[in-house]
Structure formats: structure tokens, C-alpha cells
C-alpha positions in Angstrom: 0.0 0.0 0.0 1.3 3.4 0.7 0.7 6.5 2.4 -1.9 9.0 1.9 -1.9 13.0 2.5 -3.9 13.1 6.1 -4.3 16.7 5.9 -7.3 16.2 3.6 -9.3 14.7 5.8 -11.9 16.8 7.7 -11.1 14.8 10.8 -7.4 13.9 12.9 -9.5 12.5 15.9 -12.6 10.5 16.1 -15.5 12.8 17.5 -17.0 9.9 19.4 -14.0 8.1 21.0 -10.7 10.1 20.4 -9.1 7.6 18.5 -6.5 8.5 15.5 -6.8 5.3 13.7 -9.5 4.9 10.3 -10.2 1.6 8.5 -11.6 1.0 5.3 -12.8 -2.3 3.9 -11.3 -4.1 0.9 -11.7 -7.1 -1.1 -8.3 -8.4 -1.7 -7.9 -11.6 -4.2 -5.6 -13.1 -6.4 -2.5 -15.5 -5.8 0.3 -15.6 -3.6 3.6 -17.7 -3.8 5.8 -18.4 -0.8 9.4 -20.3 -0.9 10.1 -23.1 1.4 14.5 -24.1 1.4 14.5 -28.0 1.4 17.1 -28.1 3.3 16.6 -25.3 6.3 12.6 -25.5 6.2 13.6 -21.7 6.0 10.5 -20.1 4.7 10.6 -16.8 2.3 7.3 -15.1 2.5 8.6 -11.7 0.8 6.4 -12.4 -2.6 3.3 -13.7 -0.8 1.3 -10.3 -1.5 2.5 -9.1 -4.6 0.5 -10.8 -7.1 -3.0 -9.6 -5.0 -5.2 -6.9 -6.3 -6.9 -4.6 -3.6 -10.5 -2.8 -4.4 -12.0 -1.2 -1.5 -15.6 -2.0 -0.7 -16.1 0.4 2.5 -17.7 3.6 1.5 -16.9 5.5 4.5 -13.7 5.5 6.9 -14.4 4.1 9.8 -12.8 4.6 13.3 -10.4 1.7 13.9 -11.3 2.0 17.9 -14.8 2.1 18.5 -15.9 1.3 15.0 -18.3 5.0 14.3 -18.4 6.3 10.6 -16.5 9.4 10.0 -17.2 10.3 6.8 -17.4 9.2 3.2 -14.6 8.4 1.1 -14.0 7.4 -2.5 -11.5 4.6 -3.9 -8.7 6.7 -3.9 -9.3 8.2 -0.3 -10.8 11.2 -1.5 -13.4 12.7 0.7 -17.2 12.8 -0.4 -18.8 14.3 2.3 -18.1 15.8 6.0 
């Protein structure tokens, strides 16, 4: 994933419970590959997520604490309404 520019949010707290934390939902499919070494039983995880596509589902950002929408939000993060 990435980072996003925070400052265009409307919000940097949730109103309800304080919290600093949003979620939004995604669908996530595709295929993953990991490595296993034969002989350490080492395993290499490091491609695992790269061949999954991510879509998100929620419509609004939601605080990660107590679970309250806080406002509406496109696919790319963009803010919809306050």
C-alpha cells in the first residue's frame, strides 16, 4: 500500500471516542507464492502479497477503535462528504 496525504481529511480525531486510527474495507484476491529451502525449512514469504489486487468495498472510513463512521470516502481516499 502506501501513504496518503492526512491533511485532507476533515477529521485527525474520532469525534465519538478520540481515537486516530480509520479503517476501510477491501476485497483483496488473487495468488500468492511463498518459498520453502529444502534443506533449512527456512520459509521466504517476501512475494506472498505481490500478485493480490486490492479494491476497497467500504464507502466511508471508519474509526479503527470504536468502530463510528466518519465520513465518506472514495476509492482513492478522496473525501465525499463531512
Amino acid at each position: 500500500m502506501g501513504e496518503v496525504d492526512a491533511t485532507k481529511f476533515p477529521l485527525h480525531e474520532c469525534p465519538y471516542c478520540g481515537g486516530t486510527t480509520l479503517k476501510i474495507k477491501q476485497r483483496i484476491f488473487g495468488v500468492g507464492e511463498y518459498y520453502v529451502d529444502l534443506e533449512s525449512g527456512d520459509i521466504d514469504a517476501t512475494e506472498l502479497h505481490s500478485g493480490l489486487q486490492h479494491k476497497n468495498t467500504g464507502k466511508y472510513a471508519m474509526c479503527a477503535d470504536c468502530g463510528k463512521k466518519l465520513f465518506k470516502v472514495d476509492d482513492s481516499l478522496n473525501v465525499l462528504q463531512n
